[in-house]
N, C-alpha and C positions, 0 to 999 in steps of 0.2 A: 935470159929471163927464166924465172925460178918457178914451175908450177903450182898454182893454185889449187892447196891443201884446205881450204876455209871448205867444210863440209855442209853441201847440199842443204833447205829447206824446205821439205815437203809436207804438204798436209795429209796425217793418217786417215784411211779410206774410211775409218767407223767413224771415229768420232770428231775429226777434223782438227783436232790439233796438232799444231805446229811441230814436226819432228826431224831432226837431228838425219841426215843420209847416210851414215859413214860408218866403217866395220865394226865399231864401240857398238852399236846397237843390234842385236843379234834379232831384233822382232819388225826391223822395215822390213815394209814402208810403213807396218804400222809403231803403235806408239807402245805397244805392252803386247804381252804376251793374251793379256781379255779381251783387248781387241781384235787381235788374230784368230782367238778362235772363235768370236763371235761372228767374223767371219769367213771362217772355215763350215761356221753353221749354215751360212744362209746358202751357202754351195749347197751342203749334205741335205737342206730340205728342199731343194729346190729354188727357192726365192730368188735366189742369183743365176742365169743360167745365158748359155752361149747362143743366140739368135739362129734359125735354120730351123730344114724341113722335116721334122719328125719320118715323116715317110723314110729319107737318105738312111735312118738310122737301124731300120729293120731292112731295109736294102744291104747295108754291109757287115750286119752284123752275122748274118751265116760266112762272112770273108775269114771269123775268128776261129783259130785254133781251138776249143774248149778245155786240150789241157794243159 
């Protein structure tokens, strides 16, 4: 049995279209290189961010090296 080469369909996280999974596409899981950074935006301002206790974060951040 010969593996299945037929490349993934996934929907790009901005803008929902239908995108191609496979090494030809250097910008998955999104669909373009605008959509990527539009979501690399919503990171950098915050809009998108990882759920938890704020308090944890000033708890371990004297754990960092500063240089």
């Amino acid at each position: 049995m010969e593996p299945d080469t037929t490349p993934r369909i996934v929907m790009c996280p901005t803008c929902k279209e239908r995108v191609k999974w496979s090494a030809k596409n250097p910008h998955r899981p999104f669909c373009s290189d605008r959509c990527r950074l539009i979501d690399l935006g919503s990171w950098a301002d915050e809009s998108n961010r990882i759920p938890g206790n704020p308090s944890d974060d000033d708890l371990l951040s004297g754990e960092l090296d500063p240089s």
